[in-house]
Every structure is written in C-alpha cells, then in structure tokens.
PDB file with SEQRES, HELIX, SHEET and CRYST1 records, atoms N, CA, C and O in Angstrom:
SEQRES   1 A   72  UNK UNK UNK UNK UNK UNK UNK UNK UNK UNK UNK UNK UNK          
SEQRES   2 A   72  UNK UNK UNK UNK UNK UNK UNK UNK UNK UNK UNK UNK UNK          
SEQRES   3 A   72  UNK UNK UNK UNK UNK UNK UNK UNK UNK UNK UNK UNK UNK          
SEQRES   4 A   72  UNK UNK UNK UNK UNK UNK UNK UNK UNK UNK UNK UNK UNK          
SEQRES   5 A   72  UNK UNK UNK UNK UNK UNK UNK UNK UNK UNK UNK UNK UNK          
SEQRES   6 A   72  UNK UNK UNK UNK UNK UNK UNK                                  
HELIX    1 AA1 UNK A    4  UNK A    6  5                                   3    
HELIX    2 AA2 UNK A   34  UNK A   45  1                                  12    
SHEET    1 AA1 4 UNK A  28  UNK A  32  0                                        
SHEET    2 AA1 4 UNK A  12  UNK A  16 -1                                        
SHEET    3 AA1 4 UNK A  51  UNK A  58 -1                                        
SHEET    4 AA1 4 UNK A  61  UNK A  64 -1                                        
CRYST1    1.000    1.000    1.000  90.00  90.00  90.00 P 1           1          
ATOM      1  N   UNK A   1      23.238  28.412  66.028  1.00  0.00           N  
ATOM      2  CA  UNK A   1      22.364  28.337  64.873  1.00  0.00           C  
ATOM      3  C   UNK A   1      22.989  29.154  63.748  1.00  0.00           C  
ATOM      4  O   UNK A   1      23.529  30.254  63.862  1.00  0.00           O  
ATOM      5  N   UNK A   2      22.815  28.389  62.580  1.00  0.00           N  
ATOM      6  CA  UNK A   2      23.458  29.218  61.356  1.00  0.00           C  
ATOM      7  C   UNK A   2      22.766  30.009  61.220  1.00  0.00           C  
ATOM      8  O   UNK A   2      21.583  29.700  61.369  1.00  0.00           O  
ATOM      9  N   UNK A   3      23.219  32.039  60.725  1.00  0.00           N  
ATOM     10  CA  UNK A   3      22.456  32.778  60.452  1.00  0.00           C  
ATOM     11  C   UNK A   3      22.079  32.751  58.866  1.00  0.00           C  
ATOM     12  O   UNK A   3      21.170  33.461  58.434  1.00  0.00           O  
ATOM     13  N   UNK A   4      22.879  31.839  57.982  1.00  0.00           N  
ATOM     14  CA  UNK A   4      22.367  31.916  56.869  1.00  0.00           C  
ATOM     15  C   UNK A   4      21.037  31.353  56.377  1.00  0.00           C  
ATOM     16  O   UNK A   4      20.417  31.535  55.329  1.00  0.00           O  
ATOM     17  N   UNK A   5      20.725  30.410  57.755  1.00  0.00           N  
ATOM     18  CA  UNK A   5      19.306  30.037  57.660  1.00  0.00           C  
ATOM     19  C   UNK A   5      18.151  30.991  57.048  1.00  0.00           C  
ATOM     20  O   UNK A   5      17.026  30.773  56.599  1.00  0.00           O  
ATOM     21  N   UNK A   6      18.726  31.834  57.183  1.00  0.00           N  
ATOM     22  CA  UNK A   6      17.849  33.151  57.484  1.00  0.00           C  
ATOM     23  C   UNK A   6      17.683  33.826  56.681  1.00  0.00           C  
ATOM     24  O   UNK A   6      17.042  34.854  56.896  1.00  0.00           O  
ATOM     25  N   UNK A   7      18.119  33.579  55.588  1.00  0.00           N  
ATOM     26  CA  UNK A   7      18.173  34.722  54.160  1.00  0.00           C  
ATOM     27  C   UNK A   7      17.507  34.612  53.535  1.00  0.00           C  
ATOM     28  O   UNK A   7      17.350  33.473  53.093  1.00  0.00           O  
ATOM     29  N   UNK A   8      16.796  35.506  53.134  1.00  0.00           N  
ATOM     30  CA  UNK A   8      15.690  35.923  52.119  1.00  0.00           C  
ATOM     31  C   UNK A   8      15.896  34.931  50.786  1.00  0.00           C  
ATOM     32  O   UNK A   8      14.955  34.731  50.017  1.00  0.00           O  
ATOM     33  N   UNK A   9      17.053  34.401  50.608  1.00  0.00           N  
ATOM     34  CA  UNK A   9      17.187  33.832  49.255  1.00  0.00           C  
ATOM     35  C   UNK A   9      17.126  32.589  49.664  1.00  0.00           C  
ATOM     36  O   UNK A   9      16.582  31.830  48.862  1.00  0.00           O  
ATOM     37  N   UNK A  10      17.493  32.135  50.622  1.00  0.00           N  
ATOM     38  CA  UNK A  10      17.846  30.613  51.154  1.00  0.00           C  
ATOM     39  C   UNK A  10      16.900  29.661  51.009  1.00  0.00           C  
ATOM     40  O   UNK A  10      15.909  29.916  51.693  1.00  0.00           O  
ATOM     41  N   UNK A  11      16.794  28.342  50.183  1.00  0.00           N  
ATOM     42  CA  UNK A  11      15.993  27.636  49.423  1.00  0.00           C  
ATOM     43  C   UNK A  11      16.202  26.260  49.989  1.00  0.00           C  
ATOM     44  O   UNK A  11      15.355  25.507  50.470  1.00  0.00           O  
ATOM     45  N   UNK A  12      18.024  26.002  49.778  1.00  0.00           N  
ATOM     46  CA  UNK A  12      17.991  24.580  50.341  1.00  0.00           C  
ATOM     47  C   UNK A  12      19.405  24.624  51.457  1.00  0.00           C  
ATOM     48  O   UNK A  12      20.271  25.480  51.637  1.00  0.00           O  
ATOM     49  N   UNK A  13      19.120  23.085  52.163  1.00  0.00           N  
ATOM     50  CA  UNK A  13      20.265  23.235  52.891  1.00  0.00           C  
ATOM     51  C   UNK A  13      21.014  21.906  52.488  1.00  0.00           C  
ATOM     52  O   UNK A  13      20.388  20.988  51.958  1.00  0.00           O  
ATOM     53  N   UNK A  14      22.145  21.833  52.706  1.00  0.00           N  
ATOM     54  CA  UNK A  14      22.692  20.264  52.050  1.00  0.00           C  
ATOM     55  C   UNK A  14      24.021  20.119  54.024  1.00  0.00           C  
ATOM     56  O   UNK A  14      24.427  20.838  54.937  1.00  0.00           O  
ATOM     57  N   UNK A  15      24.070  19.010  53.649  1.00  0.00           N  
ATOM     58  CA  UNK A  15      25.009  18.258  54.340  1.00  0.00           C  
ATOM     59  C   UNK A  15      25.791  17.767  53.938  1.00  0.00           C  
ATOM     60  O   UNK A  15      25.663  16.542  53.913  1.00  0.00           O  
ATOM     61  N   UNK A  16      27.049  18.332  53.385  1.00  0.00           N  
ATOM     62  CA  UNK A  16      28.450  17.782  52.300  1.00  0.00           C  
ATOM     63  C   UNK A  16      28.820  17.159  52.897  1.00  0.00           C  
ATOM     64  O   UNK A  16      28.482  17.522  54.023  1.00  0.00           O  
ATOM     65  N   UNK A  17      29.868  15.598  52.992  1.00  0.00           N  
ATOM     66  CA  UNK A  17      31.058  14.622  53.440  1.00  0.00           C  
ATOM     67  C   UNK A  17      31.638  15.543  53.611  1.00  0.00           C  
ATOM     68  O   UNK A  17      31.265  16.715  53.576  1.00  0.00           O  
ATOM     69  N   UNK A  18      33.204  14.855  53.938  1.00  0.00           N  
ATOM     70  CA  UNK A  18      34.591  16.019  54.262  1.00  0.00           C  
ATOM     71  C   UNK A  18      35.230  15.313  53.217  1.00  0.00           C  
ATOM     72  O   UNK A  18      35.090  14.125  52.925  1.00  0.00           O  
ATOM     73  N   UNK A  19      36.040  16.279  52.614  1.00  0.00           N  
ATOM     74  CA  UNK A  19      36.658  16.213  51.114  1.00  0.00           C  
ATOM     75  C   UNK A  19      38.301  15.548  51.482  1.00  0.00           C  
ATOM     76  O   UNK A  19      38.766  15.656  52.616  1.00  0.00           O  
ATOM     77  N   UNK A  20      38.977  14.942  50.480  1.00  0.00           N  
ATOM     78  CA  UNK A  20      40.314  14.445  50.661  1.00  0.00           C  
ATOM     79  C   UNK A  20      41.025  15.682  51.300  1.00  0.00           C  
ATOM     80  O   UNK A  20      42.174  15.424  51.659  1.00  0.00           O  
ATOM     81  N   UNK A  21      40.702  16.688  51.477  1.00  0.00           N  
ATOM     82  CA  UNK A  21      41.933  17.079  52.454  1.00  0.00           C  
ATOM     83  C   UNK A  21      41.484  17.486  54.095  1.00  0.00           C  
ATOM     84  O   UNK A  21      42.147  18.092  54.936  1.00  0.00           O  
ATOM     85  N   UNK A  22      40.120  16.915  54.191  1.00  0.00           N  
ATOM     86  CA  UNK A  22      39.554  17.578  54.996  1.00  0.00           C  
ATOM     87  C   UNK A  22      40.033  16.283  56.399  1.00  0.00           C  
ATOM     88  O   UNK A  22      40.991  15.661  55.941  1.00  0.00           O  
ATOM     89  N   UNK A  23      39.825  15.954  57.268  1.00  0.00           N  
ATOM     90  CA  UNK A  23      39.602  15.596  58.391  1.00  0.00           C  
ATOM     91  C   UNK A  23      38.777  14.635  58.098  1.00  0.00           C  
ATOM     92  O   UNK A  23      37.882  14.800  57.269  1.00  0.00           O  
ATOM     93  N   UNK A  24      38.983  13.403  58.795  1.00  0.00           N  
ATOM     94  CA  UNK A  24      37.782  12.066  58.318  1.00  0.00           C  
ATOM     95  C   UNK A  24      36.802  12.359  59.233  1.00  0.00           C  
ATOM     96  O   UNK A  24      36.997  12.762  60.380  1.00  0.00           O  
ATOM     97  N   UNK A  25      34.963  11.994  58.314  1.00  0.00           N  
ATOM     98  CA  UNK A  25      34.125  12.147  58.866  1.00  0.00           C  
ATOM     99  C   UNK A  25      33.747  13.618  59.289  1.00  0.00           C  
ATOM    100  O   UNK A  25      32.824  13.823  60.078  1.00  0.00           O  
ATOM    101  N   UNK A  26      34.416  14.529  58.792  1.00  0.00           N  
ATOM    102  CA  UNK A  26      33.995  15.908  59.032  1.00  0.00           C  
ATOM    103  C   UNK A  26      32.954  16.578  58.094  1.00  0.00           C  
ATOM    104  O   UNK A  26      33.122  16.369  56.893  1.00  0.00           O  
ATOM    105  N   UNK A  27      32.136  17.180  58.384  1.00  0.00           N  
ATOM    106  CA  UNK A  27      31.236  17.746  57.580  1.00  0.00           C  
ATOM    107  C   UNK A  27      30.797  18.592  57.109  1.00  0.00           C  
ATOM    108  O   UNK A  27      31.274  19.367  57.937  1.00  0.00           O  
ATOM    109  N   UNK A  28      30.264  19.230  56.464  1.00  0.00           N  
ATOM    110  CA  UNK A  28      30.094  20.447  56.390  1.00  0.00           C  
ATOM    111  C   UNK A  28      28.538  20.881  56.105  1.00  0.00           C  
ATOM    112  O   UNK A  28      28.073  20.279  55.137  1.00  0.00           O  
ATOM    113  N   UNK A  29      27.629  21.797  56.740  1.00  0.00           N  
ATOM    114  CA  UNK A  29      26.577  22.543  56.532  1.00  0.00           C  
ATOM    115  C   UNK A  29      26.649  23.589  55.635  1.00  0.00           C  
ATOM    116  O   UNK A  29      27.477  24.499  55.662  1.00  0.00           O  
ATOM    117  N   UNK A  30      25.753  23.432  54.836  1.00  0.00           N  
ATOM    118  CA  UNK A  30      25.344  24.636  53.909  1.00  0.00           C  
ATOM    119  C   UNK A  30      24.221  25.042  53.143  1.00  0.00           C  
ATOM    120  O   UNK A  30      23.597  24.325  52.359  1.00  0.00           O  
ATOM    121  N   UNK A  31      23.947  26.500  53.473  1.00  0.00           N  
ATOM    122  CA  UNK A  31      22.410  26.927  52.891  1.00  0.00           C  
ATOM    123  C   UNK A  31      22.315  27.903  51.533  1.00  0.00           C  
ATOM    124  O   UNK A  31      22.861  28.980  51.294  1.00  0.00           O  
ATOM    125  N   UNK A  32      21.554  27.225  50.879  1.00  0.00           N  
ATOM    126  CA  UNK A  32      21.761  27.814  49.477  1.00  0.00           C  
ATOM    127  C   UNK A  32      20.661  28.117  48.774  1.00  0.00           C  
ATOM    128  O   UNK A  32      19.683  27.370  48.758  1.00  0.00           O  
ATOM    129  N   UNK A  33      20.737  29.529  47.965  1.00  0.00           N  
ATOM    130  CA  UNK A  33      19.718  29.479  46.921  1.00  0.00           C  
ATOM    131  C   UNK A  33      20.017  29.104  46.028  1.00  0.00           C  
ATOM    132  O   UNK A  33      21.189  28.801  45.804  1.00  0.00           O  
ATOM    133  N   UNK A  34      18.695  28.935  44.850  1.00  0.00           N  
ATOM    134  CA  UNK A  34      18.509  27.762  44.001  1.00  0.00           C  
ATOM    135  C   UNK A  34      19.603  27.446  42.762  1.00  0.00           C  
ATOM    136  O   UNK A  34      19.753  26.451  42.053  1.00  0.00           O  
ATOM    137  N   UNK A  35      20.496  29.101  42.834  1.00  0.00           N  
ATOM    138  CA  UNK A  35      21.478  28.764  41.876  1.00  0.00           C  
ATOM    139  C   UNK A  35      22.423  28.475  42.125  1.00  0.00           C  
ATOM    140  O   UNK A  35      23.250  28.135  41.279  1.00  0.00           O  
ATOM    141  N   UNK A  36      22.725  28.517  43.831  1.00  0.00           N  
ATOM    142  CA  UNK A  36      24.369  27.425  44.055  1.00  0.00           C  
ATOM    143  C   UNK A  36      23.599  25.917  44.413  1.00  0.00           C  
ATOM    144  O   UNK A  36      24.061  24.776  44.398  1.00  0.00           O  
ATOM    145  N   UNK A  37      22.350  26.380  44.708  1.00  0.00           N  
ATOM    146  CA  UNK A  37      21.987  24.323  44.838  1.00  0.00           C  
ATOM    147  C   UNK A  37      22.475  23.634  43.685  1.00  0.00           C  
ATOM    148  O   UNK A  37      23.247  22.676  43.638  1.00  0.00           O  
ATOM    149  N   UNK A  38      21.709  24.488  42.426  1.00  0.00           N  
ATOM    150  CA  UNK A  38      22.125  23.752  40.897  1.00  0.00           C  
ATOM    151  C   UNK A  38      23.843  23.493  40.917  1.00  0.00           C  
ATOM    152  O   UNK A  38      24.239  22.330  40.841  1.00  0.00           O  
ATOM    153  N   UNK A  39      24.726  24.492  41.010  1.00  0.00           N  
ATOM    154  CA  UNK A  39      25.867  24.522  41.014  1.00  0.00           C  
ATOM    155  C   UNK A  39      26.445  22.889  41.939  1.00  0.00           C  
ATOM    156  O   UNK A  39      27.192  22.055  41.429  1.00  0.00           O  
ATOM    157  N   UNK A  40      25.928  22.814  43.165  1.00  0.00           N  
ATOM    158  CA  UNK A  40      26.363  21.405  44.119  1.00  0.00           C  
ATOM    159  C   UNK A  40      25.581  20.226  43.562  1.00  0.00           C  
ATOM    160  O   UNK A  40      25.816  19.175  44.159  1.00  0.00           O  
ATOM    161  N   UNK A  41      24.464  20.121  42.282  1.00  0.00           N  
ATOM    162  CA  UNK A  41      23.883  19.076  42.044  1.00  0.00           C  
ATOM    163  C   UNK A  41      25.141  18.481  40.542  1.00  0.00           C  
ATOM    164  O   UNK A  41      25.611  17.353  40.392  1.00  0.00           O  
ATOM    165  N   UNK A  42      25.374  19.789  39.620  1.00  0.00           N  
ATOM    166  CA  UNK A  42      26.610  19.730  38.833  1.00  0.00           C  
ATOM    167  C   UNK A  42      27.740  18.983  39.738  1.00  0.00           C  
ATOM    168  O   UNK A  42      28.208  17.912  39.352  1.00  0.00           O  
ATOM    169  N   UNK A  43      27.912  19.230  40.234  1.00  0.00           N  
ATOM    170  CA  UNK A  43      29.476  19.036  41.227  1.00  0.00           C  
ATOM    171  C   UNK A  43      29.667  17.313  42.224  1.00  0.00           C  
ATOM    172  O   UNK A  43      30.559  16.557  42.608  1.00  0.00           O  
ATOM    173  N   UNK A  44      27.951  17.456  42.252  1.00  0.00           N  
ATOM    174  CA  UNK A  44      27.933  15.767  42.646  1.00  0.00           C  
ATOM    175  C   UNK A  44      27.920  14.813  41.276  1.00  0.00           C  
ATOM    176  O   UNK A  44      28.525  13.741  41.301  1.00  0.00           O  
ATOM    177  N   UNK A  45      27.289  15.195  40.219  1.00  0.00           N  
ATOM    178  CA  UNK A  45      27.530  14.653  39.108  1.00  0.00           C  
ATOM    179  C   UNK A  45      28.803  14.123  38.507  1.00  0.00           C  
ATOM    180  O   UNK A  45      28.918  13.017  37.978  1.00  0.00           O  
ATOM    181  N   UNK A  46      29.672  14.956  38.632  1.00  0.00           N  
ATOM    182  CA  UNK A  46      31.046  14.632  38.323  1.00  0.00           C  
ATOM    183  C   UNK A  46      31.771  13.843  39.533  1.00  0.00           C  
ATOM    184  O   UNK A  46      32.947  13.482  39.475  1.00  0.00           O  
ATOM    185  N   UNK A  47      31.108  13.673  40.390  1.00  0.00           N  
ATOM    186  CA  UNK A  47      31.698  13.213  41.998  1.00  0.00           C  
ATOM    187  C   UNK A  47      32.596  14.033  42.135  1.00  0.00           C  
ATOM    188  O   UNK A  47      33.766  13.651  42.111  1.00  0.00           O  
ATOM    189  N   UNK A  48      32.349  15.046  42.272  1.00  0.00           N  
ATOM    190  CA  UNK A  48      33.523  15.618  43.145  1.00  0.00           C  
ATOM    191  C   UNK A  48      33.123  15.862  44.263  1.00  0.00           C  
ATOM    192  O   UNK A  48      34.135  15.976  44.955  1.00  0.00           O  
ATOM    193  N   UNK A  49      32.008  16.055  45.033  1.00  0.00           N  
ATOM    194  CA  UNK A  49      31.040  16.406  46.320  1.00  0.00           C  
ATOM    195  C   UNK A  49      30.733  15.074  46.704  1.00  0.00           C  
ATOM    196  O   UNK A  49      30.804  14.216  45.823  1.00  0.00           O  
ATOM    197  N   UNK A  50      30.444  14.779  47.717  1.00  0.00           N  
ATOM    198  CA  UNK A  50      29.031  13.408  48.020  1.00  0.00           C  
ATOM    199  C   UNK A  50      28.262  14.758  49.212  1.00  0.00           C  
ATOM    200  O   UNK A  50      28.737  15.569  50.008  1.00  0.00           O  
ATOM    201  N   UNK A  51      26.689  14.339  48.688  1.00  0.00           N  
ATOM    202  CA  UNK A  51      25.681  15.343  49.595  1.00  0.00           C  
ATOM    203  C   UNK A  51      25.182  14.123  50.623  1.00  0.00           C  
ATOM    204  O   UNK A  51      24.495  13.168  50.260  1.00  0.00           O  
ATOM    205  N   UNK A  52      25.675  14.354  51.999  1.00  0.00           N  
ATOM    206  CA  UNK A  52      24.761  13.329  52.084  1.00  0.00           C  
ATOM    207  C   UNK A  52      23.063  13.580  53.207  1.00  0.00           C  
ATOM    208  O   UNK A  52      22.405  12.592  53.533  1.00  0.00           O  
ATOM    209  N   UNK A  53      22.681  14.882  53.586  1.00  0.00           N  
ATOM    210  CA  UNK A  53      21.689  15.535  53.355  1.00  0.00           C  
ATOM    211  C   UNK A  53      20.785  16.252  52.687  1.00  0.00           C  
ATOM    212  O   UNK A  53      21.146  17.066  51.837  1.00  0.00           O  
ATOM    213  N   UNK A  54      19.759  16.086  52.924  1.00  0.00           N  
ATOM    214  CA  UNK A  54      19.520  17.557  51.872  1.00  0.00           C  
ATOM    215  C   UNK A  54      17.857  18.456  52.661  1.00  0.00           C  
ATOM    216  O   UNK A  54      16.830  17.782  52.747  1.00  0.00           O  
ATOM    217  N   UNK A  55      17.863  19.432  52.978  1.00  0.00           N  
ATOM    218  CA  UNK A  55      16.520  19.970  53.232  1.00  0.00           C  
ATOM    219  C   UNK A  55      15.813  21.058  52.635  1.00  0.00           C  
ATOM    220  O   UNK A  55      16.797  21.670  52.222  1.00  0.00           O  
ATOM    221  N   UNK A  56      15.039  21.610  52.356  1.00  0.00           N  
ATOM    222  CA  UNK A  56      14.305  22.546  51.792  1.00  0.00           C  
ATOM    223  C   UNK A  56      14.061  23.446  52.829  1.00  0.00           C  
ATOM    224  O   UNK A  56      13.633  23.007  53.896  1.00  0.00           O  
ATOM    225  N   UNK A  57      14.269  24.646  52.679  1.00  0.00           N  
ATOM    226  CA  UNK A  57      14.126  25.648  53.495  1.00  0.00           C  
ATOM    227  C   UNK A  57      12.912  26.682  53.734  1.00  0.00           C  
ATOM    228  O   UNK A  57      13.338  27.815  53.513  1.00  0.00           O  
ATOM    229  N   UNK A  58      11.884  26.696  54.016  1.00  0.00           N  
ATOM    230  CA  UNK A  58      10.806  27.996  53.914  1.00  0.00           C  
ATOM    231  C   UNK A  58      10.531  28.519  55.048  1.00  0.00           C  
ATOM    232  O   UNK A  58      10.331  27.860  56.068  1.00  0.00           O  
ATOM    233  N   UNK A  59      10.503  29.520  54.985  1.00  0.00           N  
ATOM    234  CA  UNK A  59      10.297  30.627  56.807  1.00  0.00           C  
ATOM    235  C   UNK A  59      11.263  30.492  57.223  1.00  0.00           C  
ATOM    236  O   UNK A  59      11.176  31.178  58.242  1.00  0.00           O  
ATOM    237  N   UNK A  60      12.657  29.905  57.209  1.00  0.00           N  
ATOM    238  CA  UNK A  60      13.539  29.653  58.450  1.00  0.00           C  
ATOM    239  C   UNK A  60      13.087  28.347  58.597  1.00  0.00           C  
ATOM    240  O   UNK A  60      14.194  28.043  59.042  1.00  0.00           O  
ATOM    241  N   UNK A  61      12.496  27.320  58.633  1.00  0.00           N  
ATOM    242  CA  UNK A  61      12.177  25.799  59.087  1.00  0.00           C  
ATOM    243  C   UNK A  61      12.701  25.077  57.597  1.00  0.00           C  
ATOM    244  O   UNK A  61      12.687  25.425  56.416  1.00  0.00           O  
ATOM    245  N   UNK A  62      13.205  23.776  58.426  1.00  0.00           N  
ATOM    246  CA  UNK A  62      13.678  23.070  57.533  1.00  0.00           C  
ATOM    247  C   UNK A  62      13.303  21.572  57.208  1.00  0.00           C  
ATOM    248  O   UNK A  62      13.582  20.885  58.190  1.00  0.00           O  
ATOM    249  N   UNK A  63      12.956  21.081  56.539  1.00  0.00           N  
ATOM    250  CA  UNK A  63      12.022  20.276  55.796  1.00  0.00           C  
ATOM    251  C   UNK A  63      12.728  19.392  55.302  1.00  0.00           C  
ATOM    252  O   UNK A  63      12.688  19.514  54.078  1.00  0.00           O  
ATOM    253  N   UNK A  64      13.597  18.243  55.723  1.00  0.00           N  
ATOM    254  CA  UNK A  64      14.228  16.748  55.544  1.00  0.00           C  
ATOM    255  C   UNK A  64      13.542  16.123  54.442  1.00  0.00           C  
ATOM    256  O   UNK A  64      12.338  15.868  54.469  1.00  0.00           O  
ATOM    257  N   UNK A  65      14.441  15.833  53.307  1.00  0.00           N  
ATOM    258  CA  UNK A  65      13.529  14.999  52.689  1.00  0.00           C  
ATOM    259  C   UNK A  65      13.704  13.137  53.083  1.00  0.00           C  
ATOM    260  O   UNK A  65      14.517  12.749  53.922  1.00  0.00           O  
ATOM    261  N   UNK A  66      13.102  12.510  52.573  1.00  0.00           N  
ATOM    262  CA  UNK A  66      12.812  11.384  53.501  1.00  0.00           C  
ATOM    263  C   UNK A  66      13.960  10.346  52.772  1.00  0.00           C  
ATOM    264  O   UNK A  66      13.981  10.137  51.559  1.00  0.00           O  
ATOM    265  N   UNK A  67      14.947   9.712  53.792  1.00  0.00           N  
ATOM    266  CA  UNK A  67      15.896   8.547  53.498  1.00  0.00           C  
ATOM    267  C   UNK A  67      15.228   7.549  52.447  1.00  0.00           C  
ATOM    268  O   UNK A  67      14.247   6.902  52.814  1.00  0.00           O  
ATOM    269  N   UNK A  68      15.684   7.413  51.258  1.00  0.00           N  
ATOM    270  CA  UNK A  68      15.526   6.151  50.848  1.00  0.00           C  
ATOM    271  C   UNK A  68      15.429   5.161  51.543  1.00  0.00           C  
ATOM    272  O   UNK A  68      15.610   5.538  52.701  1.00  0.00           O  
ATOM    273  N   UNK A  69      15.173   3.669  51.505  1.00  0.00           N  
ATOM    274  CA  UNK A  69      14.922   2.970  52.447  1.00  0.00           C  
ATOM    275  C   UNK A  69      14.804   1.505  51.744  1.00  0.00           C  
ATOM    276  O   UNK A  69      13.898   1.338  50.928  1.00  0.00           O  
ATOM    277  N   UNK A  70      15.497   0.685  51.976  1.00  0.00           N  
ATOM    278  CA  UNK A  70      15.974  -0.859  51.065  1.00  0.00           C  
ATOM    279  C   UNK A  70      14.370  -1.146  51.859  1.00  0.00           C  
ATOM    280  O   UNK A  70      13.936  -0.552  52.846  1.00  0.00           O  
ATOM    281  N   UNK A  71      13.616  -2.380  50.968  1.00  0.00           N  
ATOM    282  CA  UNK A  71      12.128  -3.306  51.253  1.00  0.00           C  
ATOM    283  C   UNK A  71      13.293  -4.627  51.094  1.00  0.00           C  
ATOM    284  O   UNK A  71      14.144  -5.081  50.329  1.00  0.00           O  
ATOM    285  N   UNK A  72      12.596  -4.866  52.499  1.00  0.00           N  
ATOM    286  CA  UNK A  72      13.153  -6.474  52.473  1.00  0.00           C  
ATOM    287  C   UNK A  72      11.914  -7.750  52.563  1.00  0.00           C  
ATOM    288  O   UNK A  72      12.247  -8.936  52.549  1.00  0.00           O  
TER     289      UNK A  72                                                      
END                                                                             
C-alpha cells in the first residue's frame, strides 16, 4: 500500500500511461494535493501525460470517479 495515501495534504490520486521512454503498458500511481493535481491537468492539456484514472481521496479511502460510458 502506498504511504502517500496517507498525507494530510493528499486530495487526488491519478493513474498516468507509461511515457515514450517508459516500458509499454507500464503505469504509474500517484497521490496528489490540489496544486500538483492542477499542475497534471496543465500537462494533460498540452498532451504530454494521458491520465487514465482518477480518484478523490478523503480519510485515506478512495473514491473512483465513474467511466464514461458510450449509449447504444
């Protein structure tokens, strides 16, 4: 279990892709307060990131927000 779950500041958690130098399909976890979230929402803007999780963090529990979902 990540201990950064755990920090008094910790707001959101994201699920980054793996970047061109990284390993295909590798991923990365990360928990953030609200001013490096802003910082990774900048950073997907320009595509340089793809997020492809994202959860909200309170108490230590983490809170999925819900998949888009195509209506057929």
């Amino acid at each position: 279990m990540a201990l950064e779950r755990f920090g008094e500041d910790t707001r959101h958690m994201i699920v980054e892709a793996s970047s061109p130098v990284d390993f295909k399909g590798e991923r990365m976890r990360l928990f953030l307060a609200d001013n490096g979230y802003q910082k990774v929402l900048e950073s997907k803007k320009r595509d340089e990131i793809k997020v492809k999780r994202h959860a909200k963090v309170l108490n230590e529990y983490l809170f999925y927000d819900k998949l888009k979902q195509e209506i057929r």
